[in-house]
MARPA-575803 format. One record per atom (N, C-alpha, C): x, y, z; residue in one letter. Coordinates in steps of 0.001 Angstrom, whole numbers, padded with zeros to 6 digits, always signed. Each point is the difference from the previous one (the first is absolute). Example, Ala and Ser with C-alpha at 12.3 -4.5 7.8 and 13.67 -1.06 7.14 Angstrom:
! MARPA-575803
+013190-005690+007800a-000890+001190+000000a+000900+001200+000000a-000350+001050-000720s+000820+001190+000060s-000770+001090+000730s
This chain:
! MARPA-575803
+027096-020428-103308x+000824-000099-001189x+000602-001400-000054x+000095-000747-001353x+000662-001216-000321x+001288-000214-000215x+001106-000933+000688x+000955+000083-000396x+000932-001236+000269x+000369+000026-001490x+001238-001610-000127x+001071+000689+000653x+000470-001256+000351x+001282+000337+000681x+000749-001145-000678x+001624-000275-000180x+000617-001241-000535x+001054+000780+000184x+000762-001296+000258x+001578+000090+000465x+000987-000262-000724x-000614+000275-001757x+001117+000266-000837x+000312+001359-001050x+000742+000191-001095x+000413+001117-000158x-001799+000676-000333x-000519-001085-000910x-001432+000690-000520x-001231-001556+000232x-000996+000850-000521x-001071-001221+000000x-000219-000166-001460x+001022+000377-000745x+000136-000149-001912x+001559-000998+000275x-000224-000448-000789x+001504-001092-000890x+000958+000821-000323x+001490+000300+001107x+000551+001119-000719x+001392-001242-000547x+000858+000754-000875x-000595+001344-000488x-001090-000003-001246x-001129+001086-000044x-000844-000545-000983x+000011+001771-000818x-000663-000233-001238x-000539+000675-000888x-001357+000544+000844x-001117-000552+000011x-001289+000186+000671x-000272-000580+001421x-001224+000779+000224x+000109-000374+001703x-001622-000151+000361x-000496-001042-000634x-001045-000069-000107x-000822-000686+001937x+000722-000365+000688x-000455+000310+001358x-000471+000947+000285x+000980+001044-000421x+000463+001604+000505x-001495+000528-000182x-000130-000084-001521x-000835+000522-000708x-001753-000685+000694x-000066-001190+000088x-000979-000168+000869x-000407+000633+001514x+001312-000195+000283x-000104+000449+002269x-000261+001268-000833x+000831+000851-000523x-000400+001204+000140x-001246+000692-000245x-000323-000772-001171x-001416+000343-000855x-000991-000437+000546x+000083-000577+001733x-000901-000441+001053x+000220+001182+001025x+000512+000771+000066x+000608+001028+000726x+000586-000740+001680x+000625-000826-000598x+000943-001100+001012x+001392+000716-000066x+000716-000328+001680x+001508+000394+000410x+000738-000796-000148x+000815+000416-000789x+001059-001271-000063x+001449+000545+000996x+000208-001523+000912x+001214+000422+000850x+000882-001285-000618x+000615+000657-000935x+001305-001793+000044x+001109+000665+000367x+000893-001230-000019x+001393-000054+000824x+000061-000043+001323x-001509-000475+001109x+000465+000094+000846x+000237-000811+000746x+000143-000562+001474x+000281-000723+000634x-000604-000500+001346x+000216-001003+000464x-000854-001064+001051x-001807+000258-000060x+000079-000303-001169x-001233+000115-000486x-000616-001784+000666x+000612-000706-000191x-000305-001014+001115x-000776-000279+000948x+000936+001148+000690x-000919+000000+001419x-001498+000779-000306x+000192+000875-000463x-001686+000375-000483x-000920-001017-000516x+000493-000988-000811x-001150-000792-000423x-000045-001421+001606x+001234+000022+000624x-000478-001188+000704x-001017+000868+001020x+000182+001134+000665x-000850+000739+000657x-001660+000323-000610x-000009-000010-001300x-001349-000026-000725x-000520-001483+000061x+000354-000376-000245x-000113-001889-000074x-000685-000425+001326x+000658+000759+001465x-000710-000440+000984x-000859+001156+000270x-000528+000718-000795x-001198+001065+000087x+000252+001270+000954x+001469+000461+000068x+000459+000881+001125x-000296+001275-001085x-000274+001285+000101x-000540+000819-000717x+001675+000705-000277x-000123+000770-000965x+001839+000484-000739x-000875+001166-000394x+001235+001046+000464x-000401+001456-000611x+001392+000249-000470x+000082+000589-001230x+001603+000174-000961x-000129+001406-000782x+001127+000636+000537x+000077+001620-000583x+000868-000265-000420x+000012+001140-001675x+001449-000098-000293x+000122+001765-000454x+001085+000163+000161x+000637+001503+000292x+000546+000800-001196x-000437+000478-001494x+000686-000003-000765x+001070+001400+000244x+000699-000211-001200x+001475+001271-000015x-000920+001008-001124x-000425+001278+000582x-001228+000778-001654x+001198+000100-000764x+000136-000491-001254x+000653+000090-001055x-000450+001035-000946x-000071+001207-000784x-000564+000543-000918x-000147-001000-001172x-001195-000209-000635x-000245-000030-001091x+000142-001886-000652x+000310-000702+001413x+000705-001388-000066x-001408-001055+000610x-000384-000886-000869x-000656-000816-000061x-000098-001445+001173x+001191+000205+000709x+000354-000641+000814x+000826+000630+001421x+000281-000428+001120x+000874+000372+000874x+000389-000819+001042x+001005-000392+000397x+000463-000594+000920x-000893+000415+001367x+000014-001395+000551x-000961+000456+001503x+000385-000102+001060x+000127-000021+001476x+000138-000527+001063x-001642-001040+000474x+000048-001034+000178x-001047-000392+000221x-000128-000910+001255x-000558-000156+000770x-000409+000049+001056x-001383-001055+000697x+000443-001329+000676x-001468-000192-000251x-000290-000469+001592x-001079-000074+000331x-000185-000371+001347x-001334-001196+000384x+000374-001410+000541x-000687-000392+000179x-000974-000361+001090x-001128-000190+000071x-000927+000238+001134x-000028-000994+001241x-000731-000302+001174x-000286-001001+000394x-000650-000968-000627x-000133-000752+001013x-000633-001316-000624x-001354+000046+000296x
């Protein structure tokens, strides 16, 4: 499975009317994780080719298009 990750509120211009990112990642059947953090270190760890595995934990919401996650990521040797 594919998935953006970004460390702000959205990967759309808020606040906006349309969410035409949204509407792409999703309509790729892509995960979107924003708001989160030391996302950093994941890309300097990708950068030197160390392998990253990243779970994220949602809250089941009924009927809600979205959910807060716990997410989790772990990076490999070298």
């Amino acid at each position: 499975m594919r998935t953006v990750a970004i460390d702000a509120l959205s990967v759309d211009p808020t606040p906006a009317e349309e969410f035409p990112a949204h509407a792409i990642l999703c309509g790729a059947h892509v995960v979107i994780g924003e708001n989160l953090r030391n996302l950093d270190v994941l890309a300097e760890a990708q950068e030197r080719g160390r392998p990253i595995e990243v779970s994220m934990f949602p809250i089941r919401l009924a009927a809600a298009d979205g959910a807060p996650v716990r997410a989790v990521a772990r990076i490999g040797e070298d």
